[in-house]
ZAMARGU-4260 file (C-alpha; in steps of 0.2 Angstrom, whole numbers, plus 5000, padded with zeros to 4 digits):
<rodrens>
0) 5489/5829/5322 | 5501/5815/5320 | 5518/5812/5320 | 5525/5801/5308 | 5537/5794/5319
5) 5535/5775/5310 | 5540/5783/5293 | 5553/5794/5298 | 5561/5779/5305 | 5560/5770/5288
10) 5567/5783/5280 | 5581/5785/5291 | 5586/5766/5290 | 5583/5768/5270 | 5595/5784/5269
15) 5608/5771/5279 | 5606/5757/5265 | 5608/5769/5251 | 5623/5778/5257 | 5613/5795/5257
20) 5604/5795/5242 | 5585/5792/5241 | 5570/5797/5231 | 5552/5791/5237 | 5536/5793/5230
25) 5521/5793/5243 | 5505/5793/5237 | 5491/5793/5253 | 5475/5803/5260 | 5487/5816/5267
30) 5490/5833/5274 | 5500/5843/5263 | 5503/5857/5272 | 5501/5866/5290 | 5487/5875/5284
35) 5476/5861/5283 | 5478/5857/5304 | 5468/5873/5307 | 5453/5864/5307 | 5458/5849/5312
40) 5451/5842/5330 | 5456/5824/5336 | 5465/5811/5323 | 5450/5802/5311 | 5451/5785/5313
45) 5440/5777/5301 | 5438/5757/5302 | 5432/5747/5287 | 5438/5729/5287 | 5453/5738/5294
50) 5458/5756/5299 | 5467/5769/5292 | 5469/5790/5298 | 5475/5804/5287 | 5496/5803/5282
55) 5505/5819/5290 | 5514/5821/5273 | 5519/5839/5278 | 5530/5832/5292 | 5537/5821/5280
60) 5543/5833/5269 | 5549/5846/5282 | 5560/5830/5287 | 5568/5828/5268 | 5569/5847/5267
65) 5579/5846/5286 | 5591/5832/5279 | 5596/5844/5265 | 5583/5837/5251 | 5567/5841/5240
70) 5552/5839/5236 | 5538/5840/5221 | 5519/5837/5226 | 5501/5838/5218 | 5494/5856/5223
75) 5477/5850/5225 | 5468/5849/5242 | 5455/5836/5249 | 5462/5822/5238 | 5473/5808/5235
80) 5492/5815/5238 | 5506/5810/5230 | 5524/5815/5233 | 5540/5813/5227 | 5555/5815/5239
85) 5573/5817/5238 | 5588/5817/5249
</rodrens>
C-alpha cells in the first residue's frame, strides 16, 4: 500500500496556518480501513487521460487521531469515501 506522505505534509503546513485547528473533508476512491489491504497486491495505477491509484484514507485518519483529533466517515466499502477530519 501507499503512504500518503504528499498529504500528510499538506496537513501539517495547513495545521501551522491555522494555529492548530483544522477540519477537512476528503472525498476519494479510498481505503478506509486496514482490513481492506488484505487483499491488496501491488498499487493499481489506472491511466485514463491521466492516472490516479486508490487514497490510503486509513493513514490519514490514524494521522488526525495521532495529532490528538477525529474523525466521521461513510461506512460503506467499495465506493466513493468521504471524510471529515478534525484536529
Amino acid at each position: 500500500f501507499l503512504l500518503p506522505i504528499g498529504a500528510i505534509r499538506m496537513i501539517r503546513a495547513l495545521l501551522e496556518l491555522s494555529g492548530g485547528r483544522f477540519m477537512m473533508v476528503v472525498g476519494d476512491k479510498a481505503y478506509r480501513d486496514d482490513s481492506e489491504f488484505k487483499a491488496v497486491k501491488d498499487p493499481h495505477i489506472a491511466l485514463h487521460g491521466s492516472m490516479s491509484f486508490m487514497c490510503n484514507l486509513h493513514a490519514i485518519k490514524l494521522y488526525f487521531k495521532a495529532l490528538g483529533g477525529f474523525y466521521l466517515d461513510t461506512p460503506y466499502r467499495d465506493t466513493f469515501q468521504v471524510a471529515v477530519l478534525f484536529a
